[in-house]
N, C-alpha and C positions, 0 to 999 in steps of 0.2 A: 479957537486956537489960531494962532497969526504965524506964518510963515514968510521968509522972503523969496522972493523971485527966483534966486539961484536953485532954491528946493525945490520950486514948481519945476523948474527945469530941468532939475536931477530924476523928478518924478515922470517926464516922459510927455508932459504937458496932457496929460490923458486924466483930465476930473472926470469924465462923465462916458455917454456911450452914444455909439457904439464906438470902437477903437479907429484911428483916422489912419485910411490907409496910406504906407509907405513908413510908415512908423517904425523905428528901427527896432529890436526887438533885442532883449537878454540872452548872451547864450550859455549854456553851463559849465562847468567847469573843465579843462581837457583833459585833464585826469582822470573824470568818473567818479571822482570823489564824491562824498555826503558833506554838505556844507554845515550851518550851523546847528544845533539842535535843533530839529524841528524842522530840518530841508533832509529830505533822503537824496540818493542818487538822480540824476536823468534819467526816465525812463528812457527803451529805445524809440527813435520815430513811431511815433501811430500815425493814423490817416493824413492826409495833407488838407487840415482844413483851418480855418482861423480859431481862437482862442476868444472870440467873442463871437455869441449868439448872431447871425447874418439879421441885418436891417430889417426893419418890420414895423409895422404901429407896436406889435404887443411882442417883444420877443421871449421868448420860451427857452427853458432848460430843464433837464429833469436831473433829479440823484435819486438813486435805490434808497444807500445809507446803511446797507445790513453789513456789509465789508466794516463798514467803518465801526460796529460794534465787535467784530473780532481782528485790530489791526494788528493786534499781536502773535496771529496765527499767519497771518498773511504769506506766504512763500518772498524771502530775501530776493529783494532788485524788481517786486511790483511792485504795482503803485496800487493803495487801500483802497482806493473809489474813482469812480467818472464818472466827471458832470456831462453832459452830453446835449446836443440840441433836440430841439422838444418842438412840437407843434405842428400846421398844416405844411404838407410839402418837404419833410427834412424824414431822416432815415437813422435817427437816432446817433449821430456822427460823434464823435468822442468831442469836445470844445479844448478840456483842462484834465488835469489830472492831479489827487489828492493822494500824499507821502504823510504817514504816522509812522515815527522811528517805533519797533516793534520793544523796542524795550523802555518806551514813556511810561511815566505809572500813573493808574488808574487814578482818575480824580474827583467822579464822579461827574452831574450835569452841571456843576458850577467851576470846576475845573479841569475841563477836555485837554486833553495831552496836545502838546505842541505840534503842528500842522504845518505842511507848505504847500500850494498851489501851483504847478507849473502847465504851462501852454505844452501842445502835442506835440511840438518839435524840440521840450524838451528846456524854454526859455523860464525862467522865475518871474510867475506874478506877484504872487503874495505869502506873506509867512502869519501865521498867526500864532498868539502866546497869550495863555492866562497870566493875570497879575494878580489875581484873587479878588476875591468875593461877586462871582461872575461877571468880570470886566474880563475881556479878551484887545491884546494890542495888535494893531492889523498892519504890518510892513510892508512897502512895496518890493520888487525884484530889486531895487537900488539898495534896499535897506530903510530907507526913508520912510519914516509913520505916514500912513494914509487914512489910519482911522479909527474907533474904540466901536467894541461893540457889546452891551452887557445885557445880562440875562438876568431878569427880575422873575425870583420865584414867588408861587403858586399858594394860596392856603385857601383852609376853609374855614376858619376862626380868627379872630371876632367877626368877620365878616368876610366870604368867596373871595377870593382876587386870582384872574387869570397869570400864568406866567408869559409875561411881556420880556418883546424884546426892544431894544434902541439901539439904531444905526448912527454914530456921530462925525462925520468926515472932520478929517484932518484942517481942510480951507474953508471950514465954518459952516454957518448955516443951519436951519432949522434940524434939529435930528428927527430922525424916524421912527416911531414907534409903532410896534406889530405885537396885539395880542391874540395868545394860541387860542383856535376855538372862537365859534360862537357862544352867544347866551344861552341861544335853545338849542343848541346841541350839546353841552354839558347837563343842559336839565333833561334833555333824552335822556342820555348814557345815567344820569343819577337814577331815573326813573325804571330804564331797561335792563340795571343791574342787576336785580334779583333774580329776575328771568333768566337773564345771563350765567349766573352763578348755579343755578338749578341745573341748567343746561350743560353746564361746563362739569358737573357731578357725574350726569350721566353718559356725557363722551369717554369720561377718566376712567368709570367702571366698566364699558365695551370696551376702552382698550388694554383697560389690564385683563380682562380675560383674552381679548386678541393675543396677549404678553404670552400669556400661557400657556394656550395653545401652539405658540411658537411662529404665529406669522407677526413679525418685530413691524413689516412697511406699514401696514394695515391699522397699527398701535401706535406708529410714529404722527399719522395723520390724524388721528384721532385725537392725541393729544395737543397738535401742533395749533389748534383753531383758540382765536383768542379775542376778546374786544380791546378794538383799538381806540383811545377815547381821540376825541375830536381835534385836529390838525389845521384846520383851514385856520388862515394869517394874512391880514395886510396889511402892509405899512403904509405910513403915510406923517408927513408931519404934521403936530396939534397945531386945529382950525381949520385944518383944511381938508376937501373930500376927494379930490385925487388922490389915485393911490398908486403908489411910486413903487411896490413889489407887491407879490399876491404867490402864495401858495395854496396847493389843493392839488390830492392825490399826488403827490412825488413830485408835482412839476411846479416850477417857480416863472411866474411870468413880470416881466417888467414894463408897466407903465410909463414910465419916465426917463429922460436921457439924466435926469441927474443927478443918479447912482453912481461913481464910480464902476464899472463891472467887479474889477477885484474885489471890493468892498462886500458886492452883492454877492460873490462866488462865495467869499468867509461867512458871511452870514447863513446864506445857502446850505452850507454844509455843518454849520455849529446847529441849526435849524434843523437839518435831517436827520444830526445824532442824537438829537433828543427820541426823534420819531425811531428811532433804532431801537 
């Protein structure tokens, strides 16, 4: 995709990472208003800390993700989820903060409800929006496309295929491709399922009798324990064996300065709602 210069410079001149400081920054609205579909209000100031991961060979982020499966519950004027710094030396600090308007409708995992991204003090990164057929379009705070990012699902007929993802920035370039899972960790989980399932028999009948004897916490746990199938992901573009994102356990680590951050935050989090 070919842009001209004046867009790059609407865009904040910020392609990659980390963010260059003195950079002037978005600020929201003064009214406290909800901007377009799929931007909620400012949240209030959180920490004082940058909206990008602090300099590093490998920098780190983590999302939970479970908020972002009930954003419709969410108490009006939070925010659904925090990305947060990740790794040696940091204290888990909020980075960005993720807005799902509570009344988006449900789309499943090829069409996640519209989404905004804003930094802790409250600035607009990025907005993202399904277009259908798991393509999501990726805004910056200007407005201005930064990037597509679609979600290839998953079968097991005529032949397995992992659900893949692809990163495509706005100012070209090879895209990135991240599929969920290993090889031999879906041929675990296929093999450990029975086990599994037996298992998950006998949790279900301890806690309906916990049900009934009337201790409800003790049944809630019982029930709650699940397999999770295989999550680890790393991007990288076709040919090449650097790897430009990586996930594992919640946390998303970056290889490379030439992610956009915004970019990687939306993917970040369309990546966790799956895992949700």
């Amino acid at each position: 995709m070919n842009h001209s210069s004046q867009e790059r410079a609407s865009r904040g001149q910020q392609p990659g990472w980390p963010h260059q400081a003195g950079q002037p920054q978005h600020q929201p609205p003064a009214d406290g208003q909800s901007g377009p579909y799929g931007q909620a209000p400012a949240p209030a100031p959180g920490p004082q800390s940058a909206s990008v991961p602090a300099s590093g060979s490998s920098p780190m982020i983590e999302i939970r993700g479970k908020r972002l499966r009930r954003y419709d519950r969410v108490t009006a004027g939070e925010w659904t989820e925090t990305i947060r710094q990740a790794g040696p030396g940091t204290k888990g600090e909020p980075l960005a903060y993720v807005h799902v308007p509570q009344d988006a409708p449900k789309g499943g995992r090829t069409a996640r409800p519209p989404f905004s991204v804003t930094g802790v003090r409250g600035e607009p990164l990025c907005s993202v929006r399904p277009s259908g057929g798991g393509v999501y379009e990726v805004r910056g705070g200007d407005g201005a496309v930064i990037g597509r990012i679609t979600r290839g699902g998953g079968r097991w007929l005529p032949w397995p295929r992992r659900v893949h993802w692809t990163v495509q920035s706005a100012q070209g370039g090879e895209p990135l491709t991240g599929k969920v899972g290993s090889g031999k960790g879906w041929t675990a989980m296929v093999l450990l399922s029975p086990l599994y399932f037996a298992y998950w028999a006998v949790m279900a009948a301890q806690g309906l009798v916990l049900l009934l004897i009337g201790d409800k916490e003790e049944a809630r746990k019982d029930a709650a324990w699940e397999l999770e199938p295989p999550s680890w992901t790393r991007w990288r573009a076709a040919g090449e064996h650097d790897v430009v994102m990586e996930h594992a356990s919640c946390v998303y680590r970056f290889g490379s300065s030439r992610l956009d951050h915004r970019l990687a935050y939306a993917q970040a989090v369309l990546h966790a709602w799956d895992r949700a």
